[in-house]
DRENDO-1510 file (C-alpha; in Angstrom, 1 decimal, always signed):
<recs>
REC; n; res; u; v; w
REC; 1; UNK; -10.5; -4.3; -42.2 .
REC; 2; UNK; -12.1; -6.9; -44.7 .
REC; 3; UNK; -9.3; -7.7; -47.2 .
REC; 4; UNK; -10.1; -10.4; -50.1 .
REC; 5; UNK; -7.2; -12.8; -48.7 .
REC; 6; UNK; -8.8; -13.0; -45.6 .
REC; 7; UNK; -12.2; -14.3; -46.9 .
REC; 8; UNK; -10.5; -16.8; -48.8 .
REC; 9; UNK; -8.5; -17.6; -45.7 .
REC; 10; UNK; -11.7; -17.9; -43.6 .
REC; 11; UNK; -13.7; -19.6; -46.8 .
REC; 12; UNK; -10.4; -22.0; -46.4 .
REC; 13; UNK; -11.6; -22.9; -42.9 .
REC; 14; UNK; -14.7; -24.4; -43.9 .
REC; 15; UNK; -16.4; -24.0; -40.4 .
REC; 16; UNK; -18.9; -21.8; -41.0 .
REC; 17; UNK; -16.6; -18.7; -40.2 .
REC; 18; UNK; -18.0; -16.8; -43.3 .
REC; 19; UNK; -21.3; -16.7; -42.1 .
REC; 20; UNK; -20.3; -15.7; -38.5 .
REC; 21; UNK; -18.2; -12.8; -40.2 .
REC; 22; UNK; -21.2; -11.8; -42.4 .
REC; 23; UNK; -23.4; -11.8; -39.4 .
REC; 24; UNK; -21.1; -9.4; -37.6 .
REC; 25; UNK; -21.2; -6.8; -40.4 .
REC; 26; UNK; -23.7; -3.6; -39.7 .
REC; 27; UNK; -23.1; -2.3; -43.0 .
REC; 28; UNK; -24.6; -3.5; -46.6 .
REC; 29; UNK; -21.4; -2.5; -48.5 .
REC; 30; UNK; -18.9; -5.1; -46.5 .
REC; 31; UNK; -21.7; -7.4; -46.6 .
REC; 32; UNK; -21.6; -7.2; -50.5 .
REC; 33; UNK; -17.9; -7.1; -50.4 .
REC; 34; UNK; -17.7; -10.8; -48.7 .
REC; 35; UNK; -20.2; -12.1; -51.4 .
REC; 36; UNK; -18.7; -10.3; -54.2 .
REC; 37; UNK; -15.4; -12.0; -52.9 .
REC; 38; UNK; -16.0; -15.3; -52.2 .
REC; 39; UNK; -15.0; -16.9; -55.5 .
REC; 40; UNK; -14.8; -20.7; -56.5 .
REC; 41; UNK; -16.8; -22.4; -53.8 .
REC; 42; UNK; -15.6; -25.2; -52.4 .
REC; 43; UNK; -17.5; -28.9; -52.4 .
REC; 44; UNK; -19.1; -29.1; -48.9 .
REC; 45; UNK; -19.0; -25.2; -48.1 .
REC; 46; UNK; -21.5; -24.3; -45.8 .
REC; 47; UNK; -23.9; -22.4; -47.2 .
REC; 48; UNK; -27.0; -22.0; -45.0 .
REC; 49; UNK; -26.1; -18.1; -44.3 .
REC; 50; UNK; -26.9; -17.5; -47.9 .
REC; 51; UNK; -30.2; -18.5; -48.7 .
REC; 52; UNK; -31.2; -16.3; -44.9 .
REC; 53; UNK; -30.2; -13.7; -47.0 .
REC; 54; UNK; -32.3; -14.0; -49.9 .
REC; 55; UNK; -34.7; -12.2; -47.4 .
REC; 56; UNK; -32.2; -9.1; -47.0 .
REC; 57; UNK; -33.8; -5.8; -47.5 .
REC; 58; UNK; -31.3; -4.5; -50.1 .
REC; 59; UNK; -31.3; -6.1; -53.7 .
REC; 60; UNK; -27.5; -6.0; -53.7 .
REC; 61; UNK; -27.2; -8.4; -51.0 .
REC; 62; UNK; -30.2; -10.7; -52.5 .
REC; 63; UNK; -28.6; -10.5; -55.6 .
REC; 64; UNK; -24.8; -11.2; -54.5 .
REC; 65; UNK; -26.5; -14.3; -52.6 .
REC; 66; UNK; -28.2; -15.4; -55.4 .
REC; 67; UNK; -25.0; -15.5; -58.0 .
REC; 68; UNK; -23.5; -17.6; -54.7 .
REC; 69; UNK; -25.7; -20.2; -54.6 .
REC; 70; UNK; -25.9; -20.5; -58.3 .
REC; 71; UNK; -22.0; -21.4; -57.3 .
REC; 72; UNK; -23.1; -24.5; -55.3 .
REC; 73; UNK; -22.2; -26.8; -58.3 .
REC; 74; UNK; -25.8; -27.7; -58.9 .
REC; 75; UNK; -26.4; -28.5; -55.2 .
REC; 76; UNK; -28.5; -25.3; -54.6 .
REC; 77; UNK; -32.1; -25.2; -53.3 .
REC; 78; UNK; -34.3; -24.8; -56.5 .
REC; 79; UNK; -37.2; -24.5; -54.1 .
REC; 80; UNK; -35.8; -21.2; -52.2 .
REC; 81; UNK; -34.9; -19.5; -55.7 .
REC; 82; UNK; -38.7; -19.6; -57.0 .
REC; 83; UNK; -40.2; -18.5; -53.6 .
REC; 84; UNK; -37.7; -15.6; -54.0 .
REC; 85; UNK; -38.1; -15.5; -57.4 .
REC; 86; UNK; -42.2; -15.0; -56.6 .
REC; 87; UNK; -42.0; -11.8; -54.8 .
REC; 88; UNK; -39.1; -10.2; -56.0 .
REC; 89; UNK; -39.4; -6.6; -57.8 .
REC; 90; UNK; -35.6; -6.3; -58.9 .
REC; 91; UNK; -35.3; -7.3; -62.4 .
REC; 92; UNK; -31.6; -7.9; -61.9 .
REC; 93; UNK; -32.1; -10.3; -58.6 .
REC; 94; UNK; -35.4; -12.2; -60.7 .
REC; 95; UNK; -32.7; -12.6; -64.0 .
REC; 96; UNK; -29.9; -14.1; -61.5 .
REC; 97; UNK; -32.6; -16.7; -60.2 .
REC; 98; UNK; -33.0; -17.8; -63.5 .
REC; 99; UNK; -29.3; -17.9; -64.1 .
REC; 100; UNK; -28.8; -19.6; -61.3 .
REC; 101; UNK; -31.7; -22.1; -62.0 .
REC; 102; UNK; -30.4; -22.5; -65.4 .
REC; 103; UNK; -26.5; -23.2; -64.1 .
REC; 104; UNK; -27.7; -26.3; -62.4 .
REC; 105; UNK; -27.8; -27.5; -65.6 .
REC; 106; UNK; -30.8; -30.4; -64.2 .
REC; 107; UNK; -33.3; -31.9; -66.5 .
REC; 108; UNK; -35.7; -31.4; -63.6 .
REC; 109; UNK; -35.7; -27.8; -64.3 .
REC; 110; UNK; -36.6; -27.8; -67.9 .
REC; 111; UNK; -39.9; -26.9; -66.9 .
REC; 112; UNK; -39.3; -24.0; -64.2 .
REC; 113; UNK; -37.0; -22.7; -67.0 .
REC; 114; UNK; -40.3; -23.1; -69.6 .
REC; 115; UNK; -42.1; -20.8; -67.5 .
REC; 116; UNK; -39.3; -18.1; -67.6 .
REC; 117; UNK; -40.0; -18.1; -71.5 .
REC; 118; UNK; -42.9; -16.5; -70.6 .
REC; 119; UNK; -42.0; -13.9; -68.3 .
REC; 120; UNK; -43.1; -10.2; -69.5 .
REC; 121; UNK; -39.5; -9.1; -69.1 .
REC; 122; UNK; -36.8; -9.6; -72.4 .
REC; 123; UNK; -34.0; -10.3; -69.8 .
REC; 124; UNK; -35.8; -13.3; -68.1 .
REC; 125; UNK; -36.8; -14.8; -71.2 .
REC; 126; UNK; -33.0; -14.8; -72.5 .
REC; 127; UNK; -31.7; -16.1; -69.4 .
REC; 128; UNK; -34.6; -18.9; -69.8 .
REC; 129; UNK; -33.0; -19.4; -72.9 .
REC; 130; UNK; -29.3; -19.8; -72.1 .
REC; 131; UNK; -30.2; -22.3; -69.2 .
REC; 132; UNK; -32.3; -24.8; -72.2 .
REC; 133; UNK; -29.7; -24.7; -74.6 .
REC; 134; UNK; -27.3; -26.5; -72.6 .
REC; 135; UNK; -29.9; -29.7; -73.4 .
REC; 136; UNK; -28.7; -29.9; -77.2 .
REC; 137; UNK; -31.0; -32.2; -79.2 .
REC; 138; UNK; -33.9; -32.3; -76.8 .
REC; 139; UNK; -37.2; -32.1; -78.8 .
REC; 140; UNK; -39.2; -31.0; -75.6 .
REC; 141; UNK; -37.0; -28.1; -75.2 .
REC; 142; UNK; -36.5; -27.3; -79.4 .
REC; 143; UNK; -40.9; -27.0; -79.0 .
REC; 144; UNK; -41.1; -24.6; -76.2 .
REC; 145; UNK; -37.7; -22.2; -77.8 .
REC; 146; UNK; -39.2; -22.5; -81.4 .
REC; 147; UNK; -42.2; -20.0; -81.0 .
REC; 148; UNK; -39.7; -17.6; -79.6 .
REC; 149; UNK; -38.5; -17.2; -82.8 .
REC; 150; UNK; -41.6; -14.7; -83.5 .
REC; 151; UNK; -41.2; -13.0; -80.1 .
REC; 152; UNK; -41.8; -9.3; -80.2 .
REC; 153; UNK; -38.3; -8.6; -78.5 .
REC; 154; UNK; -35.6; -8.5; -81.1 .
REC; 155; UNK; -33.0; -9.5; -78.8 .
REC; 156; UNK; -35.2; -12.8; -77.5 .
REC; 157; UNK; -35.6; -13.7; -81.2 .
REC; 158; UNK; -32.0; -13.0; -81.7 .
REC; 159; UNK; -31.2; -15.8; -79.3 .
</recs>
């Protein structure tokens, strides 16, 4: 049995011994259970497994990967999170890319997260948001939030 002491014993480890344990699992729900267990990441932590499975079939798994390698302390691949980001269909895996995106907290993806502002969906567009205000004082970003202040979403104007 998968108990939440021994994936932070394994995570611990370092060696890769997470991805060999997720690898082993047949079933989606102890696959989710690593992911939604795996906590504080550590500097260095191998984390190859996860972006493999950002091509899972079920959204959970996609998802609980993505809110992982939004944990990489601003190391994750950008590149891999829009390709998902492209063909993805859950609205809860498309908001975590942004939130992940947006955690790097990178001037270099001001304009990925300018693009998000004008995603159809409320939720995206708020997420957008969160990840811009972080660069307080930036006139770039102040001229692409500043329409949203007439958005027809109350909750986007709100923000």
């Amino acid at each position: 049995m998968i108990t939440k002491e021994y994936i932070a014993e394994l995570k611990r480890r370092g060696n890769g011994d997470i991805a060999n344990l997720i690898v082993a699992q047949r079933d989606v729900g102890s696959i989710n259970f690593i992911l939604e267990n795996l906590g504080q990441l550590p500097n260095g932590f191998q984390a190859d497994f996860l972006y493999n499975l950002l091509n899972h079939n079920h959204s959970q798994v996609r998802l609980n990967a993505v809110k992982n390698i939004g944990k990489l302390n601003g190391k994750s691949d950008t590149n891999s999170l829009m390709v998902l980001y492209q063909k993805e269909t859950d609205t809860s895996v498309r908001r975590e890319i942004v939130s992940s995106i947006g955690r790097q907290r990178k001037c270099v993806n001001k304009p990925l997260l300018y693009d998000f502002l004008n995603d159809e969906d409320p939720k995206i567009v708020c997420q957008a948001i969160r990840g811009l205000l972080v660069f307080e004082n930036d006139k770039e970003v102040e001229e692409h939030l500043r329409p949203l202040v007439n958005h027809e979403n109350e909750t986007v104007r709100n923000i």
